[in-house]
C-alpha positions as CSV (number, residue, x, y, z in Angstrom):
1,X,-34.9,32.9,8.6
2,X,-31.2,32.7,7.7
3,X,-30.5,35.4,10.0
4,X,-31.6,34.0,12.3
5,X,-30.1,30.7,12.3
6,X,-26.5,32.2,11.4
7,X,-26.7,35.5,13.9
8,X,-23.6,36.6,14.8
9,X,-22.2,35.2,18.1
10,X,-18.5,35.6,19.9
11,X,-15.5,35.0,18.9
12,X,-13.8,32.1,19.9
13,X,-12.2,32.3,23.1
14,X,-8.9,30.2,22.0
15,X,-7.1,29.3,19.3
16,X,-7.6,25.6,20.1
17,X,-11.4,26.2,19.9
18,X,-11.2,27.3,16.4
19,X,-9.3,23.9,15.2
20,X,-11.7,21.8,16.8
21,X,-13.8,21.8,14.0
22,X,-11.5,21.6,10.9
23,X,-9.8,18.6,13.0
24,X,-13.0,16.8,13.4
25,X,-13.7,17.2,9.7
26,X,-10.2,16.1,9.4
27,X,-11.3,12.9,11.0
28,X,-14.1,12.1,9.2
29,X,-12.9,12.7,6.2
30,X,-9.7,10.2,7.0
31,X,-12.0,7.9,8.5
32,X,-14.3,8.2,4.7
33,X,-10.6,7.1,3.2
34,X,-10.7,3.6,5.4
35,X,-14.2,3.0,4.5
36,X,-13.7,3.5,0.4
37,X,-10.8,1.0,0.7
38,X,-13.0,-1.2,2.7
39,X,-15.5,-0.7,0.1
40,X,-13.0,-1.2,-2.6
41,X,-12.0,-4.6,-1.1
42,X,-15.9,-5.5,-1.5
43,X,-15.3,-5.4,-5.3
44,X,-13.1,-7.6,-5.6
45,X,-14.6,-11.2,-6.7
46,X,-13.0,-13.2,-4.2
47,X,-15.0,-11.1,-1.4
48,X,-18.6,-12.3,-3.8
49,X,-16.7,-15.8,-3.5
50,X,-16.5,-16.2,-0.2
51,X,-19.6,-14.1,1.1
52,X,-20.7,-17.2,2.2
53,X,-18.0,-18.7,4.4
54,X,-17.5,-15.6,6.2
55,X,-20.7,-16.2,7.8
56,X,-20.0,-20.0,7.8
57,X,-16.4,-19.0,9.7
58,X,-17.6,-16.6,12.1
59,X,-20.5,-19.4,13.1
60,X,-18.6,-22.3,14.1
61,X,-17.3,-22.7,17.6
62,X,-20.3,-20.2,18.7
63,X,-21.8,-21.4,22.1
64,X,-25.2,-22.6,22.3
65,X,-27.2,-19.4,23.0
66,X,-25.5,-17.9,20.0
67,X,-26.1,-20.6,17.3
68,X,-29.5,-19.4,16.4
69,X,-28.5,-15.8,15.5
70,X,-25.8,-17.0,13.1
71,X,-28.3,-20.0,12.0
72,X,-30.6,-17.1,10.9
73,X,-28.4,-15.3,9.1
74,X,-27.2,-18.3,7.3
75,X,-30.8,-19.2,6.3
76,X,-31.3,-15.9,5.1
77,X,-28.3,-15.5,2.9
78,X,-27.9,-18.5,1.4
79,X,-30.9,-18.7,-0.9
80,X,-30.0,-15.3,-2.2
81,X,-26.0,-15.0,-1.7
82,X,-25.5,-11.7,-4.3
83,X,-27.9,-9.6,-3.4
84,X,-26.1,-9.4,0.4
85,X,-23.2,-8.9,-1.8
86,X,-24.5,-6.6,-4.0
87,X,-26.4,-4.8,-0.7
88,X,-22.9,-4.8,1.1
89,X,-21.3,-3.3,-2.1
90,X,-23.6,-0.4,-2.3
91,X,-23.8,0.3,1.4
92,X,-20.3,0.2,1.9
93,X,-19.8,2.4,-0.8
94,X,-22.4,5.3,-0.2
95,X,-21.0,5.8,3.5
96,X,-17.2,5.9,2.3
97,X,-18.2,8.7,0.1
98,X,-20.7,10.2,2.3
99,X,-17.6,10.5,5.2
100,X,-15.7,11.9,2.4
101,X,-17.6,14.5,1.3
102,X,-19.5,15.5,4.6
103,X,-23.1,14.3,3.3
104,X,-26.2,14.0,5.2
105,X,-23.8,13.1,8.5
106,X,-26.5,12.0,10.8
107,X,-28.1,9.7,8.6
108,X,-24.4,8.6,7.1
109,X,-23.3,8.2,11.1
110,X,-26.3,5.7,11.6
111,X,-26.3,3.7,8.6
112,X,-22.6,3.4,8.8
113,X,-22.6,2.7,12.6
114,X,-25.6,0.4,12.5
115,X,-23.7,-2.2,9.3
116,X,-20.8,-2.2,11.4
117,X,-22.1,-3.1,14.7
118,X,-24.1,-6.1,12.3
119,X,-20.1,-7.0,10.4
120,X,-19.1,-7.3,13.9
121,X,-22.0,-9.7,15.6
122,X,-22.4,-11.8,12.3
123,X,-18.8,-12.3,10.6
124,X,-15.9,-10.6,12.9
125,X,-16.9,-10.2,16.4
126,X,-18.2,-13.3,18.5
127,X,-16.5,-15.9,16.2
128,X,-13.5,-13.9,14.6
129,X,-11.8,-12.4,13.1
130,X,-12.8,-13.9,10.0
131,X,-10.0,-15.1,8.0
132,X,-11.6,-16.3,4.6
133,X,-10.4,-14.9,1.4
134,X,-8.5,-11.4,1.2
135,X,-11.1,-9.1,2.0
136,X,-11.7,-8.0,5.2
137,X,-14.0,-5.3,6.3
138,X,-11.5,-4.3,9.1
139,X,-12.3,-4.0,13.1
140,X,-15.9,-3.3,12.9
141,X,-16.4,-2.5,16.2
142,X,-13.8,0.0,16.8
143,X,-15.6,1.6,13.5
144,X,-18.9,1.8,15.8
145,X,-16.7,3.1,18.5
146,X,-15.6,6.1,15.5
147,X,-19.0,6.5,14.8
148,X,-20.4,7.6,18.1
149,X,-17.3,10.5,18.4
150,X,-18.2,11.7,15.7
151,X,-21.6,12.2,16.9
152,X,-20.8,13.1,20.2
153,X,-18.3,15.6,18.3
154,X,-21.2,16.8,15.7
155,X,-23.3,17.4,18.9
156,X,-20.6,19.6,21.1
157,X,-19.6,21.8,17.5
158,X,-22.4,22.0,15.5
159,X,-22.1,23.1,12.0
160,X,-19.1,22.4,10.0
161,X,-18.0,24.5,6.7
162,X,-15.9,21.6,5.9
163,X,-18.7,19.5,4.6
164,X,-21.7,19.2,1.5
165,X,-23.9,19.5,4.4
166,X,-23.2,23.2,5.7
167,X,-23.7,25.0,1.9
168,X,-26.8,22.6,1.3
169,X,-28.3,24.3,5.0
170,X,-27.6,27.7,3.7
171,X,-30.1,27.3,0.7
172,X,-32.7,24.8,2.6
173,X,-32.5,25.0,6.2
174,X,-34.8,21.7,6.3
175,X,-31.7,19.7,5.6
176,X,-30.5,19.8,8.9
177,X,-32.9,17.3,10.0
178,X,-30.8,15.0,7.9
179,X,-27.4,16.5,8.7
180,X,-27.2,18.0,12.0
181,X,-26.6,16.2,15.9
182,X,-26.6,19.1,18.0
183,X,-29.2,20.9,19.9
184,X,-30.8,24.3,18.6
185,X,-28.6,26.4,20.6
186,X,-25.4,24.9,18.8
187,X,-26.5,25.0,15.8
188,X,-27.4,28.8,16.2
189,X,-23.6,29.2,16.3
190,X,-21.5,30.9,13.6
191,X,-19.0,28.1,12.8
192,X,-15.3,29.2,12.8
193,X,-13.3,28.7,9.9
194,X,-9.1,28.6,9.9
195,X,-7.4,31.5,8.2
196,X,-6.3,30.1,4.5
197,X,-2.5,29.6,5.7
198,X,-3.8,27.9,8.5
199,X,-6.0,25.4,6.5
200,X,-2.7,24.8,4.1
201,X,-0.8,23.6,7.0
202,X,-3.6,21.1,8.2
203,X,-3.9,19.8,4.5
204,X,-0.3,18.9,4.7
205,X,-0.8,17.3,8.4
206,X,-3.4,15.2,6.9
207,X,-1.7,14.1,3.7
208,X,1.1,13.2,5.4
209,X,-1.1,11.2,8.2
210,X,-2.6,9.3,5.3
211,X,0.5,8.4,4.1
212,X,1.1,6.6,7.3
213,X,-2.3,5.2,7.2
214,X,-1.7,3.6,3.9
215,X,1.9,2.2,5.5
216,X,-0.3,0.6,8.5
217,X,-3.5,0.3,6.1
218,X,-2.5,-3.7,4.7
219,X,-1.9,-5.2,8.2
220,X,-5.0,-3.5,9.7
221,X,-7.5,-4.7,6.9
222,X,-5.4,-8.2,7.1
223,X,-4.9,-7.7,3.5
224,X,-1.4,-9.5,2.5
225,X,0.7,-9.4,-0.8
226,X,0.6,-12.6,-2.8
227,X,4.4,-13.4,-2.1
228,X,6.1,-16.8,-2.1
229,X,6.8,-15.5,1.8
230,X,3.6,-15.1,2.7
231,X,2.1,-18.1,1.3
232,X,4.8,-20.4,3.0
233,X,4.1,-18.9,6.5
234,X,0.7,-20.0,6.5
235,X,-0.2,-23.2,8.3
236,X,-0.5,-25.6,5.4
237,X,-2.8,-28.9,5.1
238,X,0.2,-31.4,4.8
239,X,1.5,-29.7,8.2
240,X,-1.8,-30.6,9.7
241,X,-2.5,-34.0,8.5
242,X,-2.4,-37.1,10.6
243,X,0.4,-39.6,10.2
244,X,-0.2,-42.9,8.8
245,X,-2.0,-44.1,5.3
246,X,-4.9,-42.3,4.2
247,X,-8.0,-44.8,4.8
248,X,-9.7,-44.6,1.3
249,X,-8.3,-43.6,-2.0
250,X,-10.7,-43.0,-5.0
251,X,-11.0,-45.2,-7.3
252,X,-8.5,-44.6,-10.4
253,X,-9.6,-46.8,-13.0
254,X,-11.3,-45.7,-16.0
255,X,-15.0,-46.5,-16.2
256,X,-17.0,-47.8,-19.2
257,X,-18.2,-45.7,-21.6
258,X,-21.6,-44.1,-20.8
259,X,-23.3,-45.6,-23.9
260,X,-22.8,-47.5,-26.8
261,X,-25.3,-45.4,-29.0
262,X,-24.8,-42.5,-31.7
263,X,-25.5,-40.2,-28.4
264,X,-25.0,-40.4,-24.7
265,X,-26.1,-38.4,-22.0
266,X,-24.4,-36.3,-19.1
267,X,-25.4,-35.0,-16.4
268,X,-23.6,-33.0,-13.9
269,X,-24.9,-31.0,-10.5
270,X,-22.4,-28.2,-9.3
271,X,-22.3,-28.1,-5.5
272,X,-20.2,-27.2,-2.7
273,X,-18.8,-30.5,-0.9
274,X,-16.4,-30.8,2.6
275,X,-13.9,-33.5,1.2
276,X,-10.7,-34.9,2.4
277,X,-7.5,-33.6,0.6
278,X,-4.5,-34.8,3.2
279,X,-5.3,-37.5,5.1
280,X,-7.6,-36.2,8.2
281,X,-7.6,-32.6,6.3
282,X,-10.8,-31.6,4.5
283,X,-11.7,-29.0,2.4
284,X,-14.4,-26.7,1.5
285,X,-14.4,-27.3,-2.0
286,X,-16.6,-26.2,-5.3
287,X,-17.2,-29.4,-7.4
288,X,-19.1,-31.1,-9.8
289,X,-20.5,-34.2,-8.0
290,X,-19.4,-33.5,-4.8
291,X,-16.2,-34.9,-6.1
292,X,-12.3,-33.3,-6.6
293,X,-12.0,-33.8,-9.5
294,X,-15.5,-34.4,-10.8
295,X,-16.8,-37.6,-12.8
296,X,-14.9,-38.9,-14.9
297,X,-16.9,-39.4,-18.4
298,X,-15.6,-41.8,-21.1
299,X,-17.2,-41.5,-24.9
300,X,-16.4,-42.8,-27.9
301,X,-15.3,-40.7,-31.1
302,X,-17.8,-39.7,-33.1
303,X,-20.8,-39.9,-30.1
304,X,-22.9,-36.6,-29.3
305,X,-22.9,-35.8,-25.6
306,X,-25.8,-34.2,-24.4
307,X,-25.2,-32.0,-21.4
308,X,-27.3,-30.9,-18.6
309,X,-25.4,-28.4,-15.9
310,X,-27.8,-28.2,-12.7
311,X,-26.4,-25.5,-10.2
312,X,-26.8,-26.1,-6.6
313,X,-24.2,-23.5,-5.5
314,X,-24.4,-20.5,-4.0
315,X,-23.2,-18.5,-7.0
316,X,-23.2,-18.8,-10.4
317,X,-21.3,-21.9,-12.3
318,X,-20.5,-22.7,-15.8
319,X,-18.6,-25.5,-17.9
320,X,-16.0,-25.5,-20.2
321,X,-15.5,-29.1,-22.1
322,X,-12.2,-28.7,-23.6
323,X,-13.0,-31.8,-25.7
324,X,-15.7,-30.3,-27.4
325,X,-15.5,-27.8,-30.5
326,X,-18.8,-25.2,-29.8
327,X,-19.9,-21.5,-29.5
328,X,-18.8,-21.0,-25.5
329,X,-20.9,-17.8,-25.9
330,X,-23.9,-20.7,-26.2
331,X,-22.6,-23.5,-24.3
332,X,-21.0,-22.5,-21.7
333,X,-22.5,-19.7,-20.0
334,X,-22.9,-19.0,-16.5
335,X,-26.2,-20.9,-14.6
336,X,-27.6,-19.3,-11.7
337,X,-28.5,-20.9,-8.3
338,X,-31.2,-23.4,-9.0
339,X,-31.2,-23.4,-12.2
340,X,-30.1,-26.0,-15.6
341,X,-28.3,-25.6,-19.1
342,X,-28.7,-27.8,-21.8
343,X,-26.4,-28.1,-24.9
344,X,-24.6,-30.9,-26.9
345,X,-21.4,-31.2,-29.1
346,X,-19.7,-34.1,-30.8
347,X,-16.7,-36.3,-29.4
348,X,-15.0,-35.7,-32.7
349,X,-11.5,-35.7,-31.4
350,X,-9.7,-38.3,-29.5
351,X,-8.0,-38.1,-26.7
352,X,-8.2,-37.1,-22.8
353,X,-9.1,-33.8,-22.0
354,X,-10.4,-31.9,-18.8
355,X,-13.3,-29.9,-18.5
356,X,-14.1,-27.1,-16.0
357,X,-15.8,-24.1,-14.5
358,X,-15.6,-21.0,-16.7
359,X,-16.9,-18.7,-14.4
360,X,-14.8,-15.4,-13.6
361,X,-12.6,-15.6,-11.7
362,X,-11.6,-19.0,-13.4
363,X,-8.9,-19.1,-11.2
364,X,-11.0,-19.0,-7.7
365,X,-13.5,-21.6,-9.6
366,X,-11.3,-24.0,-10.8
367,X,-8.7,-23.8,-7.7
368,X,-11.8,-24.2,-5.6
369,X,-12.1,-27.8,-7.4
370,X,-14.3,-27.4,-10.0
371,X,-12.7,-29.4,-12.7
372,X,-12.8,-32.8,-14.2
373,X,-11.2,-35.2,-17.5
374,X,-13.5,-36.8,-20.0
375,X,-12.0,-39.7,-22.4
376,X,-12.5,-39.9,-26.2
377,X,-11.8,-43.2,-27.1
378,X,-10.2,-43.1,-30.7
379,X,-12.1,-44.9,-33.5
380,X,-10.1,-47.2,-34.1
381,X,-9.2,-47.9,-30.8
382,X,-5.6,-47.8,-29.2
383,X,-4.5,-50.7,-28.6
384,X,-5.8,-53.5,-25.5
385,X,-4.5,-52.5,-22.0
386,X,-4.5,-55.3,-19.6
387,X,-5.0,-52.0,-16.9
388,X,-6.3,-47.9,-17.6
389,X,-6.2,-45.8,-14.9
390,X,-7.3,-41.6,-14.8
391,X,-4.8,-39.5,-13.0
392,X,-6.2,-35.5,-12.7
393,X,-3.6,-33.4,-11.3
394,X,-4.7,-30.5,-9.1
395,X,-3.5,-27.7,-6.9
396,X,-4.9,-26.8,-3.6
397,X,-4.4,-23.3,-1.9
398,X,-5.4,-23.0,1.6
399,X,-6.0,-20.9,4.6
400,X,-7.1,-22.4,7.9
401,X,-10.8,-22.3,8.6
402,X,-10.1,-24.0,12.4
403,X,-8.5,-27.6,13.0
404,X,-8.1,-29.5,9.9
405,X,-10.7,-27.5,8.2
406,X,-9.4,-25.4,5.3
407,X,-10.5,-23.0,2.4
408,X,-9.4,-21.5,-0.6
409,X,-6.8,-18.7,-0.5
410,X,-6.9,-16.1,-3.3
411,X,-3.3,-15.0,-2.9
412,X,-2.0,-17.9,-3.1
413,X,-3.9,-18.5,-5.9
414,X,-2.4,-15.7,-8.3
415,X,1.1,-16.2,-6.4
416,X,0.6,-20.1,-8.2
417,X,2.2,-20.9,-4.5
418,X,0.4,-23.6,-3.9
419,X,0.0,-25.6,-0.6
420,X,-0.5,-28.9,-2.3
421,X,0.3,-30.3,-5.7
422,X,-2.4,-34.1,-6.0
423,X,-3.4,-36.6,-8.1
424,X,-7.4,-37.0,-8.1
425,X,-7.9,-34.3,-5.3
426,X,-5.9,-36.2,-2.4
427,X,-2.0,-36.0,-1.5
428,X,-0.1,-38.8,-1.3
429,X,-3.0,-41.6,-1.8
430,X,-1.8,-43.8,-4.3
431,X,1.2,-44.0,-2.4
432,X,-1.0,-45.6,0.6
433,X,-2.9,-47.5,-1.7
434,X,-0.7,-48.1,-5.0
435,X,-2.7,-48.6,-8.3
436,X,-1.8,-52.2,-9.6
437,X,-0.6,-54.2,-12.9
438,X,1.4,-57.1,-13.8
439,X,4.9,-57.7,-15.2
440,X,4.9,-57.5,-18.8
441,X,1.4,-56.5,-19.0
442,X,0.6,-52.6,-20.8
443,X,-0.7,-50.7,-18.3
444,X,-2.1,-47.2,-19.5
445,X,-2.4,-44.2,-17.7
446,X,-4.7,-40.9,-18.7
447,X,-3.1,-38.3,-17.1
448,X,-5.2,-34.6,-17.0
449,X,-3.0,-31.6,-16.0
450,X,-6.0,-29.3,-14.7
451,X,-4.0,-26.6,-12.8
452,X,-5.1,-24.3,-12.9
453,X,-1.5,-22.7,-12.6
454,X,1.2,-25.2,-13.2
455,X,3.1,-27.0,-15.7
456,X,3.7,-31.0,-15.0
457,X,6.3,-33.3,-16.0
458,X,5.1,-36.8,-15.9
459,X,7.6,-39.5,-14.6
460,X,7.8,-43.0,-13.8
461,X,10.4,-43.8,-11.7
462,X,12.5,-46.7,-13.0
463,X,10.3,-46.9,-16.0
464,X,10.2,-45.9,-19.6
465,X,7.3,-44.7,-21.6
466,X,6.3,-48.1,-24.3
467,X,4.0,-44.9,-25.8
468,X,3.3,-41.5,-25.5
469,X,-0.1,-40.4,-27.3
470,X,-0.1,-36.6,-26.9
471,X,-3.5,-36.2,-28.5
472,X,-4.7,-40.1,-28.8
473,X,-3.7,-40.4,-32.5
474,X,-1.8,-43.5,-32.9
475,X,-0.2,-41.3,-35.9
476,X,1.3,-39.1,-33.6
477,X,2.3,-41.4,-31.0
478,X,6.3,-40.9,-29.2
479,X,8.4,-43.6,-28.3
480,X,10.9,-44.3,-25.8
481,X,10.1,-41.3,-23.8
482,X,11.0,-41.1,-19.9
483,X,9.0,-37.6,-19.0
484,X,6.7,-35.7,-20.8
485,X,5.9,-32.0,-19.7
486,X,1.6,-31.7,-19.3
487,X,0.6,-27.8,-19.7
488,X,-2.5,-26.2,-17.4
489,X,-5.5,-28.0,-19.4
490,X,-4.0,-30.8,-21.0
491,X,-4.3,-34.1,-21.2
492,X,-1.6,-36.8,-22.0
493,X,-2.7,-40.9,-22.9
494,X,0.9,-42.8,-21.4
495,X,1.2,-46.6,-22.2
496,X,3.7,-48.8,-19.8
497,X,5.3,-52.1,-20.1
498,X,7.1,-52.5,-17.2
499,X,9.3,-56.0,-17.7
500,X,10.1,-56.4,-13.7
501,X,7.9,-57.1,-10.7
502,X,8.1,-54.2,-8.1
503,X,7.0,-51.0,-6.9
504,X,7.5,-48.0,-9.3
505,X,6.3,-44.3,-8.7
506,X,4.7,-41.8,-10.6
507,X,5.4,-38.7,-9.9
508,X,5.1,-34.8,-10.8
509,X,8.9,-34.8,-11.6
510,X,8.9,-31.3,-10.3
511,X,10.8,-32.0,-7.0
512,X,8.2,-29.4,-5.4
513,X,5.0,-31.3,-6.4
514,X,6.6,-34.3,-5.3
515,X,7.2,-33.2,-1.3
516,X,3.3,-31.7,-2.2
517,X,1.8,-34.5,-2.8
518,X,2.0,-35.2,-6.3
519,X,3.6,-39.2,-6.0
520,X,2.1,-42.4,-5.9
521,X,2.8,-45.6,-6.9
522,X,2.2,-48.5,-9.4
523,X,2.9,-52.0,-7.9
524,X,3.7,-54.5,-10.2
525,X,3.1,-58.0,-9.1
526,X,4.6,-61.2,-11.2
């Protein structure tokens, strides 16, 4: 039988003739080096992260007789979000080492051929590129366009000794079902092989081409470092907002307590929201509530809180209450889509602290607005303020979905270059809508540092500090005190007794969070 198929059969009339082979094999296995860095770029969390929104990118600004094919696809994904993931992991994977190693070609040139022409028509090609997070699949047509020469190639040259396939032939000849393009005639060929100096050169002349691949490789996949530089170039949301005062600010004061009993109930839904973080600017945003920053929950020392944590995200979500002293290994583990944890810890330590999503990547989760402050009143209390206000400071990194539409930016988010620096999820609106007090009057401010990256320094302009409570403890209250640094997850109580009428703001006195959004103002009538 093997005689057969492998009978002898004339030389090669040219030289050229006998390097079409190796250089086709030389092709695919370059083109197996694109797809395991493609593949490698589907393992990274921020491509599980925003699975979704590549969908939801590619959708928008489809024309009518499209909308139901990306409508479909939505449908179908969203419910179950990581096994696509998961699905698109594994696929991507087996063909990049299938190219590599020259492994069941024909089935390898379908499959791969086949999920690129589907990358292209659901997430690159009729509304893309997609730009959402840092991991892009690459042209996914001109891959289908790779695909079909190297079938048309497989067809004209038959075997190959550069490949899995050709040795797994020799001991079952069945496998060229599996392998093999060409015709019977072809394959009945004796495939040529370079002489060993011949293949040493051609190793070199592909080494060195994949050395200028790899040069060429970051711009093609639209895969940029996480520089300052980078981060600046891109169109920002303050660059895009609309002029003029923001037409709503949220409401800063600090609500009662949620119970006046030994125990007191929470319950918060994670969800994905569109809300406004420059004025006309909104943002695809993770939260709890729907909000940026979430509730805000005020207690009383000494009072069990009894959580409940309903996810209705697309991925898994946790919560981390920095107020509370429990196993996290118990409390705050991840919950899947559509489903509730449970758990309860004591307020046994005053003071205001934030709370978040512990998820991995914390980073993505909590950049993405999943954060929020809860209040421990100390027992006894601090002393009356004639006005209490929250103040959650937050970063916002951004890349441009289309308009005024933006989304979270992983590179940004591990270069901590952030586009805007806030107070309660929205630039600039206390300065549209100052927060009140009167003259003479104490005026105290709860001021969360959530991040997740940088380092506050709290300022009121023209005003000094009556009392500083780092932790809530009158016992360890400062005095006289002008600014007072916040860290990434802490929380700082600031009392005020401003003697003149007038309009003072507070500010990140980091002159960068201040041109990003990190001012407002107190007004202080007569």
């Amino acid at each position: 039988m093997l005689t057969e198929i492998y009978r002898p059969a004339k030389a090669p009339e040219t030289r050229s003739a006998v390097w079409m082979v190796p250089l086709t094999s030389a092709i695919r296995a370059a083109f197996g080096v694109i797809w395991a860095v493609d593949a490698l770029l589907t393992w990274r969390p921020e491509f599980a992260a925003h699975y979704i929104g590549y969908l939801e990118n590619a959708a928008r600004g489809q024309p009518v007789w499209l909308s139901f094919w990306f409508q479909m696809w939505l449908d179908l994904v969203r419910p179950h979000p990581m096994l696509f993931v998961w699905l698109t992991r594994g696929l991507e994977t087996a063909v990049a080492i299938a190219l590599l190693l020259g492994f069941m070609r024909r089935w390898t040139y379908v499959v791969g051929g086949t999920l690129s022409l589907l990358i292209w028509a659901t997430a690159e090609g009729f509304g893309g590129p997609y730009v959402v997070g840092a991991a892009n699949l690459g042209p996914a047509l001109v891959y289908v366009l790779v695909f079909v020469g190297l079938i048309v190639f497989d067809r004209v040259e038959g075997r190959t000794p550069y490949s899995i396939d050709y040795y797994l032939e020799q001991r079952w000849p069945n496998w060229t079902r599996l392998a093999e393009w060409a015709p019977a005639d072809v394959l009945a060929r004796v495939p040529p092989r370079l002489p060993w100096a011949d293949q040493a050169i051609a190793i070199v002349a592909l080494a060195a081409s994949l050395v200028f691949l790899f040069g060429s490789l970051e711009s093609a996949l639209a895969v940029q470092p996480a520089t300052p530089e980078n981060a600046a170039s891109a169109v920002s949301p303050l660059s895009l907002a609309v002029s003029g005062p923001i037409a709503h600010a949220r409401d800063a004061r600090v609500p009662p307590l949620l119970g006046t009993g030994s125990t007191v109930e929470v319950n918060l839904v994670a969800t994905d929201a569109t809300i406004e973080i420059a004025n006309g600017v909104n943002y695809k945003a993770w939260t709890f509530g729907g909000t940026v920053p979430g509730p805000i929950l005020h207690v009383r020392q000494g009072q069990t809180v009894q959580v409940t944590l309903t996810n209705h995200g697309m991925m898994p979500h946790s919560i981390d209450f920095h107020a509370a002293q429990i196993a996290p290994s118990v409390a705050f583990r991840d919950v899947n889509p559509g489903e509730s944890i449970q758990f309860s810890f004591v307020a046994s330590v005053p003071g205001v602290f934030v709370y978040h999503c512990g998820t991995s990547p914390v980073l993505l989760h909590m950049a993405n607005g999943m954060y929020g402050a809860i209040i421990v009143d100390p027992d006894p209390p601090l002393p009356h303020a004639d006005a209490s206000y929250v103040l959650v400071q937050g970063e916002w990194y951004t890349s441009q979905v289309e308009d005024r539409l933006m989304m979270g930016n992983w590179s940004k988010m591990l270069a901590a270059t952030p586009d805007e620096i806030v107070f309660n999820g929205t630039a600039f609106q206390y300065r549209d809508h100052p927060l009140s007090g009167r003259a003479g009057q104490r005026i105290r401010l709860y001021v969360v540092n959530a991040g997740p990256s940088l380092a506050s320094a709290f300022h009121v302009i023209g005003a000094v500090f009556s009392t500083v409570y780092p932790d809530a403890n009158p016992e360890h209250a400062l005095t006289g005190v002008s600014t007072y640094p916040i860290a990434p997850g802490q929380g700082v109580v600031f009392d005020l007794v401003i003697p003149q009428p007038g309009k003072y703001s507070f500010v990140d006195h980091d002159m960068r969070a201040m041109e990003l959004g990190a001012m407002g103002t107190l007004e202080i009538s007569p």
